[in-house]
Structure formats: structure tokens, C-alpha cells
C-alpha positions as CSV (number, residue, x, y, z in Angstrom):
1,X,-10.8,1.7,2.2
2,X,-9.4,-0.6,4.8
3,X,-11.1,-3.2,2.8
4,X,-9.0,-2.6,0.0
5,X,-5.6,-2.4,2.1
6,X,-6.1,-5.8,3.6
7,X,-7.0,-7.1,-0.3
8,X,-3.1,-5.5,-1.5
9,X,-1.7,-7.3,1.0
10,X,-3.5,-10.6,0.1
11,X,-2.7,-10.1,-3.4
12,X,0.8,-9.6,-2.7
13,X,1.5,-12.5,-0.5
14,X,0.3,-14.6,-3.7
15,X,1.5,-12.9,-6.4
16,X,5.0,-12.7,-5.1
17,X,6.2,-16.2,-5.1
18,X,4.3,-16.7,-7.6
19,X,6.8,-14.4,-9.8
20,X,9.4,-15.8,-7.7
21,X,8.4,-18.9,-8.8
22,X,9.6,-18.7,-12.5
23,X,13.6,-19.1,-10.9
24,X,15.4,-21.9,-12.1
25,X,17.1,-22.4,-9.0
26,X,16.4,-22.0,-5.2
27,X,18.7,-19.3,-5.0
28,X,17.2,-17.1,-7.8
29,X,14.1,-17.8,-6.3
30,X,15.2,-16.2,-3.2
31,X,16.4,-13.7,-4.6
32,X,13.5,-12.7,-6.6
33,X,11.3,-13.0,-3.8
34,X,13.5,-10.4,-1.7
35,X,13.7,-7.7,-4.5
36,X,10.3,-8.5,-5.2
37,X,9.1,-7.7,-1.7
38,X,11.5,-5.2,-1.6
39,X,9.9,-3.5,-4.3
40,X,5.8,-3.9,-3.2
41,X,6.9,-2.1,0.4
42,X,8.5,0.7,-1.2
43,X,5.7,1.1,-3.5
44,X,2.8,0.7,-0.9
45,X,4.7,2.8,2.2
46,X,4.4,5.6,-1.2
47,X,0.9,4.8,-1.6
48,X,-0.1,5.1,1.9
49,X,1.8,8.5,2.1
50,X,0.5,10.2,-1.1
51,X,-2.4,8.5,-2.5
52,X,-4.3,7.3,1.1
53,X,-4.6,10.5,2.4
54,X,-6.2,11.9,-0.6
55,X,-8.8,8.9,-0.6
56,X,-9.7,9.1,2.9
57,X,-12.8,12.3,3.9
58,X,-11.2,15.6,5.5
59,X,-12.4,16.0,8.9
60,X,-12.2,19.5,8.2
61,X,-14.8,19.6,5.7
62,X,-17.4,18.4,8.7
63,X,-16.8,21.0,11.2
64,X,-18.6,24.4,11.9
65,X,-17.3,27.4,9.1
66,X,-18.0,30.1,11.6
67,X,-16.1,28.7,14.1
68,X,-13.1,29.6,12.3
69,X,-13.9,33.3,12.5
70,X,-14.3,34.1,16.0
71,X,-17.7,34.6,15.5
């Protein structure tokens, strides 16, 4: 899973001046870049609070069901 962070954030340092990129002029560039970035860290801080967790084994799963009990 860390694997596939690292690869997001690879992909995004590309593909965002690339899209960026398609600006006539510096400063629309710029600008795209910044809502563009803008954008991918809203989107992945939402992935890594709603869909990461689900991904990721429970540690709960792994421990004794007595012990929960009192038994």
C-alpha cells in the first residue's frame, strides 16, 4: 500500500505541469499549476481519511475473541 502512495505522488508531480503546461502564458501556467495542486491535496488528504483506512488489515481482526469476554 505504501507502494502505491509513493506512485500518486510520482504521478502527480508529472502530471501536473504537465496540464499546467497547455497555458498560453507564464501566468496561466502558474495559475493552473496552483489550482491544480490545490485540487490533488484536497482530493488525496480525502483519500487517505476515507478510503486508506478501509484498505489497510484491522488489527482487531488478529487478536484473541475470548479476551474480549472476561473469560
Amino acid at each position: 500500500m505504501q507502494k502505491a502512495l509513493l506512485i500518486s505522488i510520482l504521478a502527480a508531480t508529472i502530471v501536473i505541469p504537465l496540464f499546467a503546461s497547455k497555458g498560453g502564458t507564464v501566468r496561466s501556467a502558474v495559475r493552473r499549476s496552483a489550482i491544480a495542486t490545490a485540487v490533488f491535496c484536497v482530493l488525496y488528504w480525502l483519500g487517505l481519511l476515507f478510503i486508506y483506512p478501509s484498505l489497510t488489515p484491522s488489527k482487531r481482526a488478529t487478536t484473541n475473541p475470548g479476551a474480549s469476554t472476561g473469560q
